[in-house]
C-alpha positions in Angstrom: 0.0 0.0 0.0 1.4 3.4 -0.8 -0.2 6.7 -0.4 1.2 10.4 -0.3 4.8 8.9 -0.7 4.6 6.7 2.5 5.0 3.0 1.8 3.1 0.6 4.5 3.8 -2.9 4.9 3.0 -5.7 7.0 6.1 -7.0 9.0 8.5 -6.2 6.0 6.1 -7.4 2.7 3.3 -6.0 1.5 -0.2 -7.0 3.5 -2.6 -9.0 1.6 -5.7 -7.9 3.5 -4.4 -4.6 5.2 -7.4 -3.7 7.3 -7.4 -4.5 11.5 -10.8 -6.2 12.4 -12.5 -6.0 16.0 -15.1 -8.5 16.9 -17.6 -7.1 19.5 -15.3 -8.4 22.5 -12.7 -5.4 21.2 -10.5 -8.3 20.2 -8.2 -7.5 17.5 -6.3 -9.2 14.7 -5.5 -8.6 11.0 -7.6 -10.9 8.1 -8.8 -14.3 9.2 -5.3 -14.5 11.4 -6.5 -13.3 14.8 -3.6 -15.7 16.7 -0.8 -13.1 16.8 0.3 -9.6 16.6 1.4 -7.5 13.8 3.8 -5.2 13.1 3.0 -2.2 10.4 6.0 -0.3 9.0 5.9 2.9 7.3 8.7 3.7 5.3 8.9 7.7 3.7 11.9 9.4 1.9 14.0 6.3 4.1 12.7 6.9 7.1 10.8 4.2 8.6 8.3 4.4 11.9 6.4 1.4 12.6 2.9 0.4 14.8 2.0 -3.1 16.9 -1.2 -4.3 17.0 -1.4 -7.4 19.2 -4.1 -10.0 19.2 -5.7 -8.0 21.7 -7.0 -5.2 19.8 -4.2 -2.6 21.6 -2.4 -0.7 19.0 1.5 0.4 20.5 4.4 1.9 19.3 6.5 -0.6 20.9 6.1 -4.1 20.1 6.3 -6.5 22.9 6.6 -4.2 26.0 
C-alpha cells in the first residue's frame, strides 16, 4: 500500500488484507489470522516508523513491551 509517498507494509512485505478487524469483544487481529500480533511499517523518503497491533486489539508503538 502506498499513499502520499509513505510505503506501509506488513512485517516487512506487503499486506494482503491490510485492514485490522474487532469483533464485539474489542478483540483484535488482522484478516482471518487473529492468533498473533502484527507489526505495520511505514517507510517515507528512508525513514521508517512502525505500529504493533497485538491479538488483543491494543495498538502500540512498541512491540512486545
Amino acid at each position: 500500500m502506498n499513499a502520499r509517498g509513505v510505503a506501509l507494509t506488513l512485517g516487512g512485505s506487503a499486506p494482503s488484507n491490510d485492514s485490522i478487524l474487532f469483533d464485539s469483544r474489542g478483540m483484535g487481529g488482522v484478516g482471518s489470522n487473529n492468533s498473533a500480533g502484527h507489526v505495520y511499517v511505514f517507510t517515507r523518503n528512508g525513514f521508517k516508523d512502525s505500529i504493533c497491533v497485538s491479538r488483543f486489539g491494543l495498538i502500540a508503538r512498541t512491540c512486545g513491551q
